[in-house]
C-alpha positions in Angstrom: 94.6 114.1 125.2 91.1 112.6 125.4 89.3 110.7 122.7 87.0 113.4 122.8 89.4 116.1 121.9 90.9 114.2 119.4 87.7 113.4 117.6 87.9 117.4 118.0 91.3 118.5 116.2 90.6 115.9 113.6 87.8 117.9 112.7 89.3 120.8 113.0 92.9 119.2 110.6 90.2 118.0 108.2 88.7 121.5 107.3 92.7 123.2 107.4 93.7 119.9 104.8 90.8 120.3 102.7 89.5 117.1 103.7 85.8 117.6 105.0 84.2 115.6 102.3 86.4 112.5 103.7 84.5 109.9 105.8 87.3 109.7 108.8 87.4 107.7 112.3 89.7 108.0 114.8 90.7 105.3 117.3 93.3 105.5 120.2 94.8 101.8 120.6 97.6 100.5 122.6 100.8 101.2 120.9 101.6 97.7 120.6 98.8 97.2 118.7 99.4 99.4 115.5 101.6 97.8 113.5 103.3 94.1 114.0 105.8 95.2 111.8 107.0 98.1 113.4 106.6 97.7 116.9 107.6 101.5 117.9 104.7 103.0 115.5 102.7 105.8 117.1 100.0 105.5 114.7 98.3 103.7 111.0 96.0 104.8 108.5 94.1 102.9 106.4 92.3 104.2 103.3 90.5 104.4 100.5 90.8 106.8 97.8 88.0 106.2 95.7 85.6 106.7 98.5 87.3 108.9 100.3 87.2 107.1 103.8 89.7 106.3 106.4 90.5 104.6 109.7 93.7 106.5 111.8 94.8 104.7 114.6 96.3 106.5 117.1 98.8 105.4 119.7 97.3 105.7 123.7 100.0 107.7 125.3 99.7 105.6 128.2 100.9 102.8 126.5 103.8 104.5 124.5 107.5 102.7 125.0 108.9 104.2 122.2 108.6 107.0 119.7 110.2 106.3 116.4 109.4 110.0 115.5 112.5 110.9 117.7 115.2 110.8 115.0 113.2 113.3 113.4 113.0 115.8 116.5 115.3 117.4 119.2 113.2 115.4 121.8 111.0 112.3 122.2 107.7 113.2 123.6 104.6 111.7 122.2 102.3 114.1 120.6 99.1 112.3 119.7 97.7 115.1 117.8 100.6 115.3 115.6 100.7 111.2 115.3 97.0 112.4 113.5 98.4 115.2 111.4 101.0 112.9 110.1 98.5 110.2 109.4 96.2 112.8 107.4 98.6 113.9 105.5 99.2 110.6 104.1 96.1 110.9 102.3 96.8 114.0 100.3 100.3 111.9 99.4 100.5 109.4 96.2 100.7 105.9 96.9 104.5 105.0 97.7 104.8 103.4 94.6 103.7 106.6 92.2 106.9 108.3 93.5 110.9 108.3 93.9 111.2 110.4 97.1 111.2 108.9 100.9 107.0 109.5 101.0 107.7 109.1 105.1 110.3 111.9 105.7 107.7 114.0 103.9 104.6 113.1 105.9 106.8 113.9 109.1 108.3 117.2 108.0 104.8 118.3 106.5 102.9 117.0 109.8 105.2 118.7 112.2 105.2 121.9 110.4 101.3 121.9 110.6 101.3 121.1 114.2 104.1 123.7 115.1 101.9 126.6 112.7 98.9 125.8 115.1 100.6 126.2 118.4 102.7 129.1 117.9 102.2 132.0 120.2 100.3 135.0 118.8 98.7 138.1 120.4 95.4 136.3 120.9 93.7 133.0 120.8 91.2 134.3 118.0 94.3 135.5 116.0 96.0 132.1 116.7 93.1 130.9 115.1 92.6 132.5 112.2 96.5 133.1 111.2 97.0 129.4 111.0 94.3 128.2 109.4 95.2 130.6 106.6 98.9 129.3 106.9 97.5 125.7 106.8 95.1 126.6 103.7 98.1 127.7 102.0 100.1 124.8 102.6 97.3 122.5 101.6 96.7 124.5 98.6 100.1 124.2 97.9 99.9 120.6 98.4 96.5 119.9 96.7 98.0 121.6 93.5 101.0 119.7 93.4 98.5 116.4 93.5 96.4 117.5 90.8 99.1 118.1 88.8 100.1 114.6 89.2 96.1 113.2 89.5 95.9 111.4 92.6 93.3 114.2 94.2 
């Protein structure tokens, strides 16, 4: 996957997450790169709620030794454009210290769902289309609500 396409889902993942009026940029690094303290990361965010901008950092497949994320799937290949789901997702999550559940098992499960809802197979590509991004704006309209509720959005 290109920096070019990328740059193209994220736009696409920020209109599904409700996040268009965020200021985002994404990056593709060497893996080794991303995070000293955990070597194996396939991508970083960082943010800032208040103006609602962001910098995900995305691991170059190339470079990838290692994905962590395989404890949480039956198989080990890198996806970059789920490493970017994931990493959006954290910012429609509270700050690890607002809440009592592993924030991280969440972002996964949420990210992956998202990514699977856009690549299942339907009759047509314009169907595909339209089908998930009305699955995703559910799910993100879940989500959002359950934020408000707790005021971080």
């Amino acid at each position: 996957m290109t920096i070019d396409v990328l740059r193209e889902r994220l736009v696409y993942w920020q209109r599904v997450l409700r996040l268009q009026d965020w200021d985002i940029e994404v990056r593709v690094l060497p893996q080794h790169h991303l995070n000293a303290d955990s070597p194996m990361s396939t991508g970083r965010v960082s943010f800032n709620h208040v103006y609602r901008s962001a910098c995900i950092l995305v691991a170059d497949p190339a470079t990838v030794i290692d994905d962590h994320t395989a404890a949480f799937t039956r198989h080990s290949v890198y996806d970059p454009e789920q490493t970017l789901v994931h990493e959006l997702v954290h910012l429609l999550m509270p700050s690890p210290g607002e809440v009592k559940v592993d924030v991280e098992f969440t972002v996964e499960a949420v990210s992956k769902a998202l990514v699977r809802l856009d690549r299942r197979q339907d009759a047509s590509a314009d169907c595909r289309a339209s089908t998930s991004e009305l699955d995703g704006h559910l799910l993100a309209n879940a989500l959002g609500g359950v934020l408000d509720r707790r005021g971080v959005r």
